[in-house]
C-alpha positions, 0 to 999 in steps of 0.5 A: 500500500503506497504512502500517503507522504510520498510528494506529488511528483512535479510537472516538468517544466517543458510540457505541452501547457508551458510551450504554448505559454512560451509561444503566445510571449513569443506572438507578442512582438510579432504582433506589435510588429505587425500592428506598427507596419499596419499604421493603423489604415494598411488593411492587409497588416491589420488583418495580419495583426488580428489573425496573430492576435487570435491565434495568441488568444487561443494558446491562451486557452489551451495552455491553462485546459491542457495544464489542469487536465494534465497536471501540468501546472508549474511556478514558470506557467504559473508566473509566466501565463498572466504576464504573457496574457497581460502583454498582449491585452495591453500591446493591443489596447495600445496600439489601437489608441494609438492610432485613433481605432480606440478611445485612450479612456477604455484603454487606460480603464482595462489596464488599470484593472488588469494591474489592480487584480495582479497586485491584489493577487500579491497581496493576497498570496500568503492567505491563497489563491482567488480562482477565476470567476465565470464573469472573469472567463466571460470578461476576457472572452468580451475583451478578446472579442472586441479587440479583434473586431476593432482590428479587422477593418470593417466596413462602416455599417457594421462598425458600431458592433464593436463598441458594443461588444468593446463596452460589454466587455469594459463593464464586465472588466469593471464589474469582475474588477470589484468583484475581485476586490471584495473576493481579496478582502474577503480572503485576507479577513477570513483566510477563505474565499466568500 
């Protein structure tokens, strides 16, 4: 009859899960990159930039899928997911504002929050770990969404979808954003999760 001490062998750290990590860090430049020749009008590079934008946001959700489902999970997945999918949200914001396709104040509203929930993810660290909400899952499908929407270039009529879907998505970044906080407070009074 095995132990019930033997400890939990860790997961490699080259595995499926953190490759696809490593490969949407990897997008993230060659995204600015395509987005910068793109100058916001050349309608080629644009598409370029949101196909690229897609498929980063896709290894996003495969890398966490295949990491649960395999026991994958590793400190440099771990540390390394929220950052690559923070870089390639905010890269994207960016650029759009930059070029006039977005308003500087959605921008500016989603990062703030992104940067808010990972210093309350620090702050929280030594009590335990807030699990993501379906209203975080749903923020970040709304975000993903309208982001590649305002990076194809669509004709007029249909325009006014993406600032719909674009302010669906700064509300559920709102919402889910204070959310969080009660969630952290929350956690740190009571050392568990309401």
């Amino acid at each position: 009859m095995p132990s019930e001490d033997v400890p939990k062998k860790q997961a490699p750290l080259l595995n499926a899960a953190n490759v696809l990590t490593a490969l949407r860090i990897v997008l993230v430049p060659v995204f600015v990159a395509a987005l910068i020749v793109s100058d916001g009008t050349h309608t080629g590079w644009l598409w370029t930039s949101a196909a690229l934008f897609a498929i980063a946001s896709i290894t996003d959700y495969w890398d966490g899928r295949i990491a649960r489902a395999h026991d994958l999970v590793t400190p440099f997945g771990a540390v390394a997911d929220p950052i690559a999918d923070k870089a390639l949200t905010g890269a994207a914001l960016i650029g759009l504002s930059a070029y006039d396709l977005l308003p500087w104040w959605v921008t500016v509203v989603i990062i703030v929050r992104e940067l808010g929930v990972t210093a309350l993810r620090f702050w929280v660290m030594r009590h335990g770990v807030i699990a993501a909400s379906r209203g975080g899952k749903l923020k970040t499908l709304l975000q993903i969404i309208a982001i590649i929407w305002y990076l194809c270039p669509v004709p007029d009529p249909i325009e006014v979808a993406g600032s719909v879907v674009m302010g669906a998505a700064v509300l559920a970044t709102v919402v889910t954003g204070a959310d969080y906080v009660v969630r952290a407070l929350t956690l740190r009074r009571t050392g568990r999760e309401r």
